[in-house]
N, C-alpha and C positions, 0 to 999 in steps of 0.2 A: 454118481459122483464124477465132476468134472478131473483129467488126467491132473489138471493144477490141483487143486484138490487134496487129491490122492497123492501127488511129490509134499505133498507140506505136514506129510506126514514123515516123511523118509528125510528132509532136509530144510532144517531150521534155518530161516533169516539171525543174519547180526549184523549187527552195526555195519559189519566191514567187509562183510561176504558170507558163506554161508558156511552151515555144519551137518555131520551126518557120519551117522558112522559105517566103518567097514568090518567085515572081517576077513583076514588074509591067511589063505594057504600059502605057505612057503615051500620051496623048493618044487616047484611047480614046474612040466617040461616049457612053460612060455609063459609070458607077463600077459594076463588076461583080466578086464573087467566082466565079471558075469552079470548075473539080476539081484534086481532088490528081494530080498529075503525077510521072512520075519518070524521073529525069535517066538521062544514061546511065553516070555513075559506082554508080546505084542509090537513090543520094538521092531523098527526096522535098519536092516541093512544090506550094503552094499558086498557084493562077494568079489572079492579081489584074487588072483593069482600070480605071486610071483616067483621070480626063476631061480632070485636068492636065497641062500642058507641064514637061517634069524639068527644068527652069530654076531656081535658085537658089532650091533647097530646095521648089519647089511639088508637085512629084508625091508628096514624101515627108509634106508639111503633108495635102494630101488624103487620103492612103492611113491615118494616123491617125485624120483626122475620121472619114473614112468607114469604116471598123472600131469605132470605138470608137459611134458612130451605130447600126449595125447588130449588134454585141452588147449596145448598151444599157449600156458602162461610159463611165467618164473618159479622157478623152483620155492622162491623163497615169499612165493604166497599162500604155500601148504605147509601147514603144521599142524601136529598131533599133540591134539589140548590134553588128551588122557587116553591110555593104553600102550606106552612104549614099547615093554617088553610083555606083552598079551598080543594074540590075536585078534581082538577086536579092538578096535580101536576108532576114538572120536578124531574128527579132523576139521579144521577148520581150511577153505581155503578163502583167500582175499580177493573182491575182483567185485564187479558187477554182480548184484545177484539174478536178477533177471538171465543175463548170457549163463551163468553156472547153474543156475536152475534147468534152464532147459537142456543144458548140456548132460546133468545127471540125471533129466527124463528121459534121457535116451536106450535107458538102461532096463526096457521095463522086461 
């Protein structure tokens, strides 16, 4: 199975960029993307680490800065279509899907 492939399983096309979900440690000693993970329903996700405490919206204020910081977009092209106050959590970000795709194969 080609690496393209195997991301299209981890992160969905839409209309307007793409989706995938994460899951995020909080309080983390550094903000760190790790590897694509897969649950045991077969899903897959992304292992995220942040520095924040999940207290009234800060783990999720973080986890966009720092995304949106380390792809180099606007903050206000990632949003969290479902999982607010969970740890896993769906995300959409907006942009190219082609540059975002390969930017979250980078992750393997």
């Amino acid at each position: 199975m080609s690496n393209e492939n195997a991301l299209d399983k981890h992160v969905r096309t839409q209309e307007n960029g793409v989706s995938f979900y994460v899951k995020i440690t909080p309080q983390a000693p550094q903000n760190k993307i790790g590897l694509w993970c897969q649950a045991s329903d077969d899903s897959w996700f992304l292992k995220i680490m942040i520095k924040a405490t999940p207290e009234k919206g800060k783990a999720n204020q973080t986890l966009i800065q720092f995304l949106a910081k380390t792809f180099k977009i606007r903050q206000s092209a990632i949003s969290i279509l479902h999982g607010n106050t969970d740890r896993m959590k769906l995300l959409l970000i907006e942009g190219d899907t082609l540059i975002l795709k390969d930017l979250l194969g980078r992750y393997k």
